[in-house]
Steps between C-alpha positions, in 0.01 A plus 500: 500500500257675752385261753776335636666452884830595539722655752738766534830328554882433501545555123104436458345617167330870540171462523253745696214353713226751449184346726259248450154369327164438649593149443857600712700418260846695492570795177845542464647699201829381317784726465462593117148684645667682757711673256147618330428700872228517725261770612287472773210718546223547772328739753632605862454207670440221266824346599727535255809563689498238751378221242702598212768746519675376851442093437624573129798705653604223746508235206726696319747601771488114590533374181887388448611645777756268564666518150660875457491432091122487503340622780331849418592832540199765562408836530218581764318847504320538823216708497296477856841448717387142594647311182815536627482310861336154269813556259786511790240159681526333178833515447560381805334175449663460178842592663566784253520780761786595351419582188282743564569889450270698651429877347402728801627839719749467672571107433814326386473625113558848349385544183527781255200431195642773269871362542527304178811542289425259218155688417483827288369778649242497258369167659545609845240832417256261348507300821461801708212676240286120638555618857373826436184331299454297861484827640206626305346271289289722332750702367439423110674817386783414275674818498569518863628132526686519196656816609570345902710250296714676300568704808607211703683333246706843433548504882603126552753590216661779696486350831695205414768734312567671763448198776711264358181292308351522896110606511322492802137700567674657750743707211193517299277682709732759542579575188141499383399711796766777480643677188811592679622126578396435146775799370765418794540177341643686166868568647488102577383417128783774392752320687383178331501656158880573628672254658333200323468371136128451516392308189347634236140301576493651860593852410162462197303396835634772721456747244152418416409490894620851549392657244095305576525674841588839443385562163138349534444378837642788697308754256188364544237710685498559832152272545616229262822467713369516790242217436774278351730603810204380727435138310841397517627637830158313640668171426860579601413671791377201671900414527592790637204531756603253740906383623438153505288502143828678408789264638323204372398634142713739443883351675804613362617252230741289749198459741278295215453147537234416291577565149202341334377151399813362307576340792187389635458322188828316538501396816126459577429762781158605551412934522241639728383855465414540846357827512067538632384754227240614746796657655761542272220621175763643247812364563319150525382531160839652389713252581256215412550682184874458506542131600198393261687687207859361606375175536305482187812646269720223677288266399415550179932564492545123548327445130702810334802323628411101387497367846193456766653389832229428682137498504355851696195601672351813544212578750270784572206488740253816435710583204240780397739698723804429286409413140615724185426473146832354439409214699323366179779483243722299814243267567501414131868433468561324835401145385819400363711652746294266776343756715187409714318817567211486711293786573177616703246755464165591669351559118602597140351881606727481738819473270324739277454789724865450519611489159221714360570314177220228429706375215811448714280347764356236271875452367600424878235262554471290176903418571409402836381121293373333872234697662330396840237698552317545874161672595486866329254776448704648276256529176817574283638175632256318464356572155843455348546124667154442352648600139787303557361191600193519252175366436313217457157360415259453823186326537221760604189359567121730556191367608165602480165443672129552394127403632194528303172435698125507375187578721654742756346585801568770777458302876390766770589286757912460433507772280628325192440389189406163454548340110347212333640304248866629542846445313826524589764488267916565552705513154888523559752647266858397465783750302866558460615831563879601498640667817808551699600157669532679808252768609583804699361348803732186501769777536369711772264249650639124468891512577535444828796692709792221390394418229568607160390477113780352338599565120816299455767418238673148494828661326377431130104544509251672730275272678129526610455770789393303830355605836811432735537448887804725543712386809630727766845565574394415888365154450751206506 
């Protein structure tokens, strides 16, 4: 089920062409495998990008993409700023231009991440708590991310009383920021309380909220405030900052067009996050954040619900920038609700210093089943492929010389001795020892730039990891 040639078309079987053997024979992997994910891994440079992540981009975008019941509908996070230009030239040749929808300032789609009717505020704080853990992922204290959630769900609660359900960052940072927006809203709840019948489930909520705000987190010292003030309005401030950040992410709710992935997966369109991170640092990662989380939940909806429309692909080049612990427990589920998630990295430290959670990180990974693995100096990396792949027996073999000579005698003229009556003798030893099939030199040393270490699963069984010849996206 491994080695076989196929092609990506009309209707075709999906089947992924990876690269090739010494002997150049082609590696695809069946469909049942893609479902297990891949990872790709390797050091600036050692060409994972252009000879994985863009050629296995363009087979997915091209595969079905006549037949709008099968072809595949994506979401694309775009790191560097350059994924997006080989996503909009791929389409193109594939004549799905039209499907895609494109995530940037100022473009044709406003959309509003906290604007999500059919999710409790509870799960709407637990989103934003992971954005704040972006923001400083070495903040391990429970107490002051506990607390920044139970403050942002009481505030979601009250915002959308008031707003008509409507959230936006925008609302948000001002009533975080200023106590007396936060009390002017009372005469609106009061006028709720008055001229609606507000069930007896949303009253609880609104009670609760209020009474979290001004009885505990309004009381709280003035440093303990102020450093919860600061942590929040760091991450809704970035909407506020900047007009065009704030029509596009924060448009009044007639303006939004893009509601989430429901959609996307029914009709097949493919989402780009086009936003350069190197640019664009916090709100980058935030609304990464957003679309990851919205497209996961939709998703993993389709199984909750008894009906997968079609299969799904998720891809993330440098996803150190974007990963979060949650990741783990999606990648886990996604299998039977046919996503394809496909993810690079420069190392494992690199997700880690992320995270800061090595168990999470190892979580991430081992649900990643397909791993291609380029050059690294990453010892982390490195030491944990050689556990995974394991040992075996290798033939060592010493040798060792001696020469015995009688009747020595010291020549003045070259300044040697000169022996009589000499033996020479060589004995060789031969021994098993067990040791890591590959050594940490075959890693940092003997993968060439395109080419990759390649620990595979055919769907039902993994199969022997083999040097591959990885194919870039700019060869025909």
């Amino acid at each position: 089920m491994f080695n076989f040639k196929k092609s990506f078309s009309y209707n075709s079987p999906l089947n992924l062409l990876i690269g090739k053997k010494s002997n150049n024979e082609s590696i695809y992997i069946p469909e049942k495998s893609l479902y297990q994910n891949i990872l790709v891994t390797g050091s600036i440079g050692s060409g994972k990008t252009a000879s994985a992540l863009y050629p296995f981009t363009r087979q997915l975008i091209n595969f079905n993409s006549c037949d709008f019941n099968s072809k595949l509908g994506m979401l694309v996070l775009d790191v560097k700023g350059n994924y997006y230009s080989k996503i909009v030239e791929f389409a193109i040749a594939s004549n799905r231009l039209d499907d895609l929808i494109i995530i940037e300032l100022n473009g044709k789609y406003k959309y509003n991440p906290l604007h999500k009717p059919k999710l409790s505020a509870s799960v709407l704080a637990n989103r934003l708590k992971q954005i704040l853990l972006l923001f400083s992922p070495n903040n391990s204290e429970s107490y002051w991310l506990d607390t920044a959630e139970h403050v942002l769900e009481a505030f979601i609660t009250i915002c959308r009383f008031y707003n008509s359900g409507y959230v936006s960052f925008y609302e948000f940072h001002k009533l975080i920021s200023t106590k007396e927006y936060f009390y002017s809203k009372f005469s609106l709840i009061r006028e709720e309380f008055l001229n609606s019948n507000i069930s007896t489930s949303d009253f609880y909520n609104l009670s609760c909220a209020i009474n979290y705000l001004e009885n505990e987190f309004f009381s709280l010292d003035e440093r303990t405030y102020a450093i919860l003030k600061s942590e929040i309005s760091r991450m809704t401030n970035v909407f506020i900052s900047d007009l065009s950040v704030k029509n596009t992410f924060c448009p009044s709710v007639d303006e939004i067009n893009f509601y989430g992935f429901d959609d996307v997966i029914k009709s097949g369109k493919i989402v780009i996050l086009n936003m350069n991170i190197s640019k664009y640092k916090n709100l980058s990662k935030i609304i990464a954040a957003y679309l990851k989380l919205d497209f996961q939940t939709d998703i993993l909806n389709q199984l909750a619900l008894g009906d997968v429309y079609r299969s799904m692909a998720f891809i993330s080049d440098e996803y150190q920038e974007y990963v979060t612990a949650s990741d783990a427990d999606f990648f886990s589920q996604s299998r039977e609700s046919k996503c394809i998630n496909i993810v690079a990295t420069q190392s494992y430290t690199s997700l880690l210093n992320t995270i800061n959670n090595q168990n999470s990180v190892r979580v991430i990974i081992q649900n990643l089943i397909n791993k291609l693995w380029y050059r690294c100096d990453d010892v982390f990396t490195i030491e944990d492929i050689q556990k995974q792949i394991g040992k075996e027996d290798k033939l060592k073999i010493s040798r060792s010389y001696s020469e015995n000579g009688k009747f020595n005698n010291y020549n003045f003229i070259s300044k040697d001795i000169v022996s009589k009556n000499t033996n020479f003798s060589e004995s060789v030893n031969s021994y098993t020892q067990n040791d890591f099939i590959y050594d940490y030199n075959f890693f940092t040393q003997n993968l060439e730039t395109f080419s990759c270490l390649a620990f595979l699963s055919d769907g039902f069984k993994i199969l022997k990891p083999q040097k591959l010849r990885m194919l870039p996206y700019f060869i025909k």
